[in-house]
C-alpha positions as CSV (number, residue, x, y, z in Angstrom):
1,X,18.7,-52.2,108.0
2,X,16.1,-49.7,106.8
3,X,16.0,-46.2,107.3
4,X,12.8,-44.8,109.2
5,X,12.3,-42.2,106.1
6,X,10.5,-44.5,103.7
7,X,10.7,-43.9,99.9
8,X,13.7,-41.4,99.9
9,X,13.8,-41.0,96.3
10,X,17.1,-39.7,96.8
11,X,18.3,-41.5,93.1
12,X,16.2,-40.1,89.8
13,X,17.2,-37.0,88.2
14,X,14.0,-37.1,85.6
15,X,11.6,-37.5,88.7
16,X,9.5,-34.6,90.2
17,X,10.3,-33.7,93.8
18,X,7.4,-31.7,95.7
19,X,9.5,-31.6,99.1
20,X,12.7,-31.0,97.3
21,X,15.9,-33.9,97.2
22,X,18.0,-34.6,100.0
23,X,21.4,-34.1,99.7
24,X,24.1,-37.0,99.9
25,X,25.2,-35.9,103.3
26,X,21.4,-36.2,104.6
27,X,20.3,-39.7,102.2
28,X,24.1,-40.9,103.9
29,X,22.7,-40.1,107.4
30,X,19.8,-42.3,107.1
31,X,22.2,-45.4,107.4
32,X,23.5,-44.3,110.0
33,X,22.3,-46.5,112.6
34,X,22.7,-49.8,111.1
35,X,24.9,-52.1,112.7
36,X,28.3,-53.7,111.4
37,X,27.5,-56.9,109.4
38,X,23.6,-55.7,108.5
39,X,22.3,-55.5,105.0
40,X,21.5,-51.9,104.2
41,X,18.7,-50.8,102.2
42,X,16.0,-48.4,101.0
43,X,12.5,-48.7,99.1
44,X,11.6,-46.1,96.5
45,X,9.0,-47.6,94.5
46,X,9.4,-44.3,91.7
47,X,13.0,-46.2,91.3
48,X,11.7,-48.5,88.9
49,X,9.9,-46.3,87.0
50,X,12.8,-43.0,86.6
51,X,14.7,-43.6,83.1
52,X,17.9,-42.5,85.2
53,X,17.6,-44.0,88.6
54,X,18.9,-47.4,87.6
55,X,22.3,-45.9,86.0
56,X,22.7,-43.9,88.8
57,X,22.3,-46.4,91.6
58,X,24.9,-48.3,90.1
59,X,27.1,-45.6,89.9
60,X,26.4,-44.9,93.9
61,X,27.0,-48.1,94.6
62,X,28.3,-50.7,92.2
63,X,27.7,-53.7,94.0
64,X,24.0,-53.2,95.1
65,X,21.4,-55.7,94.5
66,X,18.0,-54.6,93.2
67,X,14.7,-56.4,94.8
68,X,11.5,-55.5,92.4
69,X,8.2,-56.3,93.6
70,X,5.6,-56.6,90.3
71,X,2.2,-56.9,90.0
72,X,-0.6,-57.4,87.6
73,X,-0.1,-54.1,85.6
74,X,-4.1,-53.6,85.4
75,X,-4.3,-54.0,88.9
76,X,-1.5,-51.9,89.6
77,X,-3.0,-48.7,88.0
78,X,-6.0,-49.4,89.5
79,X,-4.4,-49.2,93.1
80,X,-2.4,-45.8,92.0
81,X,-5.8,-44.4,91.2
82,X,-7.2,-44.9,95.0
83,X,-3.7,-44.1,96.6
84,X,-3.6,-40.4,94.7
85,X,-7.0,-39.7,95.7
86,X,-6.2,-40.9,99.5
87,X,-3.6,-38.5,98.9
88,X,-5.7,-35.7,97.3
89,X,-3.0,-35.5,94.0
90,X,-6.1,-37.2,92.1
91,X,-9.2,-35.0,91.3
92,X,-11.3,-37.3,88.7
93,X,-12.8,-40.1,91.1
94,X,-13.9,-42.4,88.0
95,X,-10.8,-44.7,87.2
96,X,-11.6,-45.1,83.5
97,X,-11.9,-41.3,83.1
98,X,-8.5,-40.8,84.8
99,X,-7.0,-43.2,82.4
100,X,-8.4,-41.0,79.3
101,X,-6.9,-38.1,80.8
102,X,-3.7,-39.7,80.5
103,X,-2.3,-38.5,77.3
104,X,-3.5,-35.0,77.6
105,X,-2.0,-34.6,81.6
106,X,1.6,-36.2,79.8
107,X,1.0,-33.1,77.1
108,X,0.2,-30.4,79.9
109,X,-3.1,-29.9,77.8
110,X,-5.3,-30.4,81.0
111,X,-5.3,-28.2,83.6
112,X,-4.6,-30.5,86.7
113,X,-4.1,-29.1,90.2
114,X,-0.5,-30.2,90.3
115,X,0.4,-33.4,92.4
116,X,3.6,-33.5,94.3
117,X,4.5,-36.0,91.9
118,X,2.8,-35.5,88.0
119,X,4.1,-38.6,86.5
120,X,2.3,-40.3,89.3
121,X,-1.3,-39.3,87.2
122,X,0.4,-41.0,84.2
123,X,-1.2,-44.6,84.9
124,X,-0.2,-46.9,81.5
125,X,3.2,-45.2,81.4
126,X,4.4,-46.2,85.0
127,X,3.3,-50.0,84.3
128,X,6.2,-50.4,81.2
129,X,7.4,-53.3,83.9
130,X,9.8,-55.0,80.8
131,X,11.7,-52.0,79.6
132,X,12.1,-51.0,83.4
133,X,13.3,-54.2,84.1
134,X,15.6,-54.1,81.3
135,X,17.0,-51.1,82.4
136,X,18.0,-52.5,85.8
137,X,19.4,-56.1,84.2
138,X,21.5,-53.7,81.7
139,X,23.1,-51.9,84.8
140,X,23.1,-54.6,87.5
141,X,23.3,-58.4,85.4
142,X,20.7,-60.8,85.8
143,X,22.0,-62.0,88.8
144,X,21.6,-58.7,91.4
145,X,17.9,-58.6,90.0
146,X,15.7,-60.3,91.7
147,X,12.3,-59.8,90.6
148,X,9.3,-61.2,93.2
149,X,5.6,-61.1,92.0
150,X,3.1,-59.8,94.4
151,X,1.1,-63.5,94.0
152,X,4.4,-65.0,95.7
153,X,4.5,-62.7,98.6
154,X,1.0,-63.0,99.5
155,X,1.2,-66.6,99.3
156,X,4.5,-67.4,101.0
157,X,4.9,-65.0,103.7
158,X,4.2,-64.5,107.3
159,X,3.5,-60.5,106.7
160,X,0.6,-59.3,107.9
161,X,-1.7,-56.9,105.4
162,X,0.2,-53.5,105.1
163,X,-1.0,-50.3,103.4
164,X,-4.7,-51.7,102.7
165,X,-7.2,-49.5,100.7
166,X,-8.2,-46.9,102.9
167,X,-10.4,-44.0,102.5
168,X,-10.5,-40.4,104.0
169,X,-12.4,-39.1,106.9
170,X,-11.7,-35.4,106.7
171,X,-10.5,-33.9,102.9
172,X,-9.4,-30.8,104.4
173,X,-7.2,-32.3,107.0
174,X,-5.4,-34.7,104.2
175,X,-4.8,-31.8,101.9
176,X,-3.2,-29.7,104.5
177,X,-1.1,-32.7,105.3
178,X,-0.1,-33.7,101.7
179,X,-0.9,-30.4,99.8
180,X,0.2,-27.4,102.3
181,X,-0.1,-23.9,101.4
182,X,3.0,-22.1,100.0
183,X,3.6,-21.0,103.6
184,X,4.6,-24.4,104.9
185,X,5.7,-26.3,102.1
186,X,8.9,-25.3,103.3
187,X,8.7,-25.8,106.9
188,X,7.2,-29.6,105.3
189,X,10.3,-30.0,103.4
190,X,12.8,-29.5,106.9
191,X,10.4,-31.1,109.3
192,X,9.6,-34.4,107.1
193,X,13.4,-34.7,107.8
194,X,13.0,-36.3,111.2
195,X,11.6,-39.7,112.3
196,X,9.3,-37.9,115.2
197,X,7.6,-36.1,112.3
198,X,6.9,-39.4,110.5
199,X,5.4,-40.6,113.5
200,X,2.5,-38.0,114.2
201,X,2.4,-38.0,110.1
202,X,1.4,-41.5,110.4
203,X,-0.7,-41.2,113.2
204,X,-2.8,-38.5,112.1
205,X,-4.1,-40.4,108.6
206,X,-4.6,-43.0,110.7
207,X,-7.0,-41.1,112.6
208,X,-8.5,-39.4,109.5
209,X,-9.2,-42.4,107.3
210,X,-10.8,-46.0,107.5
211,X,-9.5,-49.4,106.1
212,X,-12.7,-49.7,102.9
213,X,-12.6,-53.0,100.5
214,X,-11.8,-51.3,97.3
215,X,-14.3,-51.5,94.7
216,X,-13.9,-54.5,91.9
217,X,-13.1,-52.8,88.6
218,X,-15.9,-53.2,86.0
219,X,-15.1,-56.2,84.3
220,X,-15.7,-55.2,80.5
221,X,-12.8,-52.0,81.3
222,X,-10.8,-54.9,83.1
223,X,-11.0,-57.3,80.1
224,X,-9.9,-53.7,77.7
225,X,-6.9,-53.0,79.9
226,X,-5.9,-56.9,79.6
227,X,-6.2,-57.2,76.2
228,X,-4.3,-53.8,75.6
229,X,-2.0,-55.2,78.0
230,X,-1.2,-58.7,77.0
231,X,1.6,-58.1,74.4
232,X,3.6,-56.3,77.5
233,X,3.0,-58.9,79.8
234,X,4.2,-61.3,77.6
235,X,7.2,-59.3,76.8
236,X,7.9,-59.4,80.7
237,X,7.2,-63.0,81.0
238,X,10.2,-64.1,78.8
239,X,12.8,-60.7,80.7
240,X,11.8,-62.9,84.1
241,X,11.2,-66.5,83.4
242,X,8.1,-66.7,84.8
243,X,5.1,-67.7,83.7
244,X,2.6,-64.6,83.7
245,X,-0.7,-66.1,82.2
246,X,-2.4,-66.1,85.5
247,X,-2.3,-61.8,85.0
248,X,-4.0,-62.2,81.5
249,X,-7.3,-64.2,83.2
């Protein structure tokens, strides 16, 4: 059982929360409706990357078992960049010059129209994959981690294509729906609450964007991020038991 109200992020202390954090009564109630017997979960990808969210997961609930989902970290980053300017929490549409902005956004040297979540616009510091892993094997045992690489799901799975690169129709309508005004971010924060809301949510940026092939990154800034990569990949490698060479090509 999943809850309708994806990516909760009801566990983090050190992570940002634009609409505010549910309380345990409210993350409890979105279980609610699973049946007797059913597996019960939530996905919050921002779980892997919170210093604090693995400790306190396991105090919640000791006996939980942790799925990961990884992916090439280059190609991860790359994706982040297009999904925060789908989302209007990105305002520098060149990849490579959102990357150098990095170190000065992590300083609070660059003025940056505030995202709902500011760590998202920290791109190499959310790919650390082995030290978050770590975190989780350290709090969990090796055995409730299970760690599944994106090639394996798209290559042994029946899904269909979900969350595809999309791009907006209307900026003014998807800032209003993922930047309101000071007025209604607080009517945002109750209403976002309820599974109806979610619905017409969904419905209306489905009506103001279009699925687009994302661009191929520029192969001499891939090969850069690879190379400056490679030591961490091979890091994760050896955490996971698998080998992760096919990332490095």
């Amino acid at each position: 059982f999943m809850p309708f109200h994806k990516e909760p992020n009801f566990f983090g202390e050190d992570l940002t929360r634009h609409y505010g954090r549910l309380s345990r009564a409210e993350y409890l109630a979105l279980f609610r409706n699973a049946k007797p017997g059913q597996r019960v979960g939530e996905a919050s990808t921002w779980y892997l990357y919170s210093s604090t969210a693995a400790r306190e997961i396991a105090d919640f609930s000791p006996g939980a078992q942790i799925i990961v989902l990884l992916r090439n970290p280059v190609d991860v980053m790359y994706a982040q960049h297009s999904q925060l300017l789908f989302r209007a929490d990105e305002t520098l549409t060149d990849f490579e010059a959102a990357l150098e902005a990095e170190d000065a956004r992590r300083r609070n040297a660059e003025p940056v129209l505030p995202p709902a979540r500011p760590e998202t616009l920290f791109y190499r510091h959310s790919v650390h994959f082995a030290e978050q892993i770590e975190r989780y094997i350290d709090c969990f045992g090796r055995s409730r981690v299970q760690v599944v690489l994106f090639e394996d799901l798209i290559t042994d799975t029946a899904l269909p294509p979900h969350n595809q690169n999309r791009r907006v129709r209307f900026g003014p309508i998807q800032r209003l729906i993922f930047r309101p005004p000071g007025p209604l971010l607080g009517a945002a924060r109750r209403l976002r609450r309820y599974r109806l809301v979610h619905r017409l949510r969904e419905g209306v940026l489905r009506l103001n964007s279009r699925a687009e092939k994302r661009p191929a990154l520029n192969p001499a800034l891939r090969r850069k991020l690879l190379a400056e990569f490679a030591p961490e990949i091979e890091r994760l490698s050896l955490i996971i038991g698998r080998d992760l060479s096919a990332w490095q090509a």
